[in-house]
C-alpha positions as CSV (number, residue, x, y, z in Angstrom):
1,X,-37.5,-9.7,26.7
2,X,-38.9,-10.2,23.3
3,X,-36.9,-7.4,22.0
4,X,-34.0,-9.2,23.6
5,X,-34.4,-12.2,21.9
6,X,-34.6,-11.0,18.4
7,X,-31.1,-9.2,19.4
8,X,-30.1,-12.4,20.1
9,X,-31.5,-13.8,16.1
10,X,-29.9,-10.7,14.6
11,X,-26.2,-12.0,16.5
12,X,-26.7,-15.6,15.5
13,X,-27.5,-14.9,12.0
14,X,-24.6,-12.9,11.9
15,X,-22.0,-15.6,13.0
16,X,-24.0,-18.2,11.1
17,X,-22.9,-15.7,8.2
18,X,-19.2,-15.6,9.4
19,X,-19.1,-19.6,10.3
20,X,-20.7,-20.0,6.8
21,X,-18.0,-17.9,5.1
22,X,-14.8,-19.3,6.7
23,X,-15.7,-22.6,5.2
24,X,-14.0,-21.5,2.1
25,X,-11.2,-20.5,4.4
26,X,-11.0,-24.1,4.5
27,X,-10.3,-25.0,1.1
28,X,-8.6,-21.5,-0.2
29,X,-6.2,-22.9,2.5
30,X,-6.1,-26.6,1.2
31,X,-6.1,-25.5,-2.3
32,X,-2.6,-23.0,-1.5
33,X,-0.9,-25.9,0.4
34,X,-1.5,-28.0,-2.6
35,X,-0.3,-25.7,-5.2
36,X,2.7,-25.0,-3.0
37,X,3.6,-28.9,-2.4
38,X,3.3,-29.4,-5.8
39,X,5.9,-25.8,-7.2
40,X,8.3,-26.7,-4.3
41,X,8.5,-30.8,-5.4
42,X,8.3,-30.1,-9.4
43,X,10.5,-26.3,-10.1
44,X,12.6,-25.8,-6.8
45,X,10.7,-23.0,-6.3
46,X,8.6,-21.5,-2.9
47,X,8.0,-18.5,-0.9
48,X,7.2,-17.6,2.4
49,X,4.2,-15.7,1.6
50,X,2.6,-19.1,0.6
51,X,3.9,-20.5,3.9
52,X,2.8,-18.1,6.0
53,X,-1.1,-17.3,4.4
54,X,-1.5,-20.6,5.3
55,X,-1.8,-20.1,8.5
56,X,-3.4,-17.1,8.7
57,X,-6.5,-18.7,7.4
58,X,-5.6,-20.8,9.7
59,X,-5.6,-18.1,12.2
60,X,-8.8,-16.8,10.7
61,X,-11.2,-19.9,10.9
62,X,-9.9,-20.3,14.7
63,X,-10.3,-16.8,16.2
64,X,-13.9,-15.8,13.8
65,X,-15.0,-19.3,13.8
66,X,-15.4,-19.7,17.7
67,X,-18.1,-17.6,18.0
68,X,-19.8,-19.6,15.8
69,X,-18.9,-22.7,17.2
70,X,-20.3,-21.5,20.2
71,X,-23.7,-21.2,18.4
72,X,-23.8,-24.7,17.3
73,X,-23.4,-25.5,20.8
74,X,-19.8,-27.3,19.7
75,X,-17.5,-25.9,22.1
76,X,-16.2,-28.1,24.9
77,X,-18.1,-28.7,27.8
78,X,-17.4,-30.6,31.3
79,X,-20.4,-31.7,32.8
80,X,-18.9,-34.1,35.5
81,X,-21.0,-32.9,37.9
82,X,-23.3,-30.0,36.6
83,X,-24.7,-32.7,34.2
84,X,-26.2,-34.5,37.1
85,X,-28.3,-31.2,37.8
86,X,-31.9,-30.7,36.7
87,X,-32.3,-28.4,33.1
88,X,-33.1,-25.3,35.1
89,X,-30.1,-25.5,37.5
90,X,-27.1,-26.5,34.4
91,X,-28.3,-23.1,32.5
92,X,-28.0,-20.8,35.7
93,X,-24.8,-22.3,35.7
94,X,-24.0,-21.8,32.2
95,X,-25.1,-18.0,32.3
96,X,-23.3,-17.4,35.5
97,X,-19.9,-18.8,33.4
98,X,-20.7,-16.4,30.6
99,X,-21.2,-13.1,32.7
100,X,-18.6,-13.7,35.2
101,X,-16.2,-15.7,33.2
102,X,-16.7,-15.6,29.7
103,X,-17.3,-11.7,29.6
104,X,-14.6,-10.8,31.4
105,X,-12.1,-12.5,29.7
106,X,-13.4,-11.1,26.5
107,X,-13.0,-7.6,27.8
108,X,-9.5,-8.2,28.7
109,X,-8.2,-9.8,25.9
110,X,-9.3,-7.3,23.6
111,X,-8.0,-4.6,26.6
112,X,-4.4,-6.3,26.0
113,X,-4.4,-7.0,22.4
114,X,-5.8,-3.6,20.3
115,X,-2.8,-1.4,21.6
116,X,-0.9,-4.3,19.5
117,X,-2.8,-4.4,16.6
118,X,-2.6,-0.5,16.7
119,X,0.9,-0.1,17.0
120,X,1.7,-3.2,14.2
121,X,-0.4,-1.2,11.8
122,X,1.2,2.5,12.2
123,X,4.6,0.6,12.6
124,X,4.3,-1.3,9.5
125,X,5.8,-4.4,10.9
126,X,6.3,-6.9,8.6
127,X,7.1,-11.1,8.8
128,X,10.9,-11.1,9.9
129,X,11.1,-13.8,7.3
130,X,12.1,-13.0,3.7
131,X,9.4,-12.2,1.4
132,X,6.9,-13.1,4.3
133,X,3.5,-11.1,4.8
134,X,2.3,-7.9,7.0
135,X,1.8,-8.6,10.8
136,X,-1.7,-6.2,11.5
137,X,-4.3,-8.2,9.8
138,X,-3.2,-11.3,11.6
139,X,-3.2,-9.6,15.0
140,X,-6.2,-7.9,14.3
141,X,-8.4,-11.4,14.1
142,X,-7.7,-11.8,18.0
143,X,-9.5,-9.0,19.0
144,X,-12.2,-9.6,16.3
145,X,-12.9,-12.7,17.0
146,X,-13.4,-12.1,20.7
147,X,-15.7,-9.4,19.7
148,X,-18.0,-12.0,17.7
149,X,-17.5,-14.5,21.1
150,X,-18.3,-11.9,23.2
151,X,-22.1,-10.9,21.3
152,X,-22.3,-15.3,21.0
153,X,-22.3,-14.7,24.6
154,X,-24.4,-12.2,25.1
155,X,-27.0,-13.9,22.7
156,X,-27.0,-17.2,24.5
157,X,-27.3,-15.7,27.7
158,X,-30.5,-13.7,26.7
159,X,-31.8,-17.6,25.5
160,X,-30.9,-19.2,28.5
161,X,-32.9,-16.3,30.3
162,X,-35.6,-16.7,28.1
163,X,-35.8,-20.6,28.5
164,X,-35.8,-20.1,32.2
165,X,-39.0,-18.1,31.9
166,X,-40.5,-20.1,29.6
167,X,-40.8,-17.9,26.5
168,X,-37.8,-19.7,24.3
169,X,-36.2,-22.9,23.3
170,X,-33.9,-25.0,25.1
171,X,-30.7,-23.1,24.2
172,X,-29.0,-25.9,24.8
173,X,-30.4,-28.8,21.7
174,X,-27.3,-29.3,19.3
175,X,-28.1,-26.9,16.0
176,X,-26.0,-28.6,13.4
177,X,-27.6,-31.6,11.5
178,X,-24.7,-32.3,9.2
179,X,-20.7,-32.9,9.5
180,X,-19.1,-29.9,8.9
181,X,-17.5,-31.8,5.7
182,X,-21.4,-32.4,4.2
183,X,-22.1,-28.5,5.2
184,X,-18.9,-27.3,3.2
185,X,-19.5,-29.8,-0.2
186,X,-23.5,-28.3,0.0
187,X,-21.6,-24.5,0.2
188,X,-19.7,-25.6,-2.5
189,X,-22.1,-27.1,-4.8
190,X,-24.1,-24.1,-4.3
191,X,-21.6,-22.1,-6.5
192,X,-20.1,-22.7,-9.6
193,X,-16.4,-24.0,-9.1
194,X,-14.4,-25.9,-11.3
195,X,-15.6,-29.4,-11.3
196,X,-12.7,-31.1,-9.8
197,X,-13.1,-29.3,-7.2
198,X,-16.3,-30.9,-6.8
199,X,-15.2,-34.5,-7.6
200,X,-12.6,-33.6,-4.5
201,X,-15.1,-33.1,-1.9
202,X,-17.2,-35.8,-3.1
203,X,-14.6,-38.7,-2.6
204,X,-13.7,-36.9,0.4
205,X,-16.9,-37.5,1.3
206,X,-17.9,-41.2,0.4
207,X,-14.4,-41.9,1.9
208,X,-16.0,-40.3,5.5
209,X,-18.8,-42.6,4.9
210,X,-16.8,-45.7,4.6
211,X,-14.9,-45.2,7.9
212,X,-17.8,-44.3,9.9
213,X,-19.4,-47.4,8.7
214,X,-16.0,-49.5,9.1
215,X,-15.8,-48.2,12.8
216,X,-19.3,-48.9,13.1
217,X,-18.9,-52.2,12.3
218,X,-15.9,-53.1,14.8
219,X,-18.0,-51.8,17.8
């Protein structure tokens, strides 16, 4: 079991990794819509390619980010009635849902998706919209990100077993501290980007602030 578990550290430091790394998705995104806005409004001028990268970040935080939304124990959960259970009993529950639910439909969606991605990439297909972007990559994140879900899985469900017999954590306990807007300003500040960039985030930021505390106040 103890070899189990660190499997399970070496899978969650991975997809920390990836979660980490689509934050910039984030803003490469932000930063194209921007530019785009601003060509279309002041010269006339756009492209499709613009348009459609876009959302294939977009795409790309999604599909590679679940896995590690799953980590920071932010996916959606009903707990109606399984929240009325004792510790013990919810995380049988949970690690029956991952083996005969979650795993499965991991295993079939990448069963139905690769012959796509396969057959996009020898055929070449292309955006049926002028000057729009290659199709593989794009169909390729499905399968990829089901494969990062799919060990997320795996890794909680060797924590849940380990909690059970008493030689873990509570898999369960929230990881994430910060908002995901405070976690992507301290990613940014960490590297050396243009300064208005930084500015950006920052009165992003303090604006956050100032509605949590206005809604705060009205409660």
């Amino acid at each position: 079991m103890n070899a189990m578990l660190k499997m399970s550290q070496l899978i969650d430091g991975l997809n920390e990794r990836v979660g980490r790394s689509l934050m910039w998705l984030v803003l490469f995104a932000v930063v194209i819509s921007a530019v785009n806005a601003v060509v279309r409004k002041a010269f006339d001028m756009s492209s499709n390619a613009f348009l459609e990268i876009q959302w294939y970040l977009f795409a790309a935080v999604v599909m590679l980010g679940s896995a590690y939304t799953m980590l920071r124990q932010g996916h959606v959960k009903i707990d109606v009635i399984v929240g009325r259970f004792s510790k013990r009993t919810q995380l049988i529950v949970e690690c029956v849902g991952i083996v005969f639910f979650l795993f499965p439909f991991v295993y079939k969606v990448n069963q139905l998706v690769w012959p796509l991605v396969i057959q996009a990439f020898h055929s070449g297909e292309m955006s049926q919209n002028a000057g729009g972007l290659i199709r593989w990559p794009v169909y390729a994140l499905v399968p990829i990100g089901f494969i990062l879900l799919g060990l997320q899985g795996l890794s909680e469900l060797i924590k849940r077993i380990g909690f059970l017999q008493g030689i873990a954590v509570d898999p369960t306990a929230p990881v994430q501290t910060k908002t995901a807007e405070e976690e992507l300003a301290e990613e940014i500040l960490k590297h050396q980007v243009a300064p208005e960039v930084v500015v950006r985030v920052e009165d992003s930021l303090d604006m956050h602030a100032d509605r949590n505390k206005a809604n705060g106040s009205t409660k």
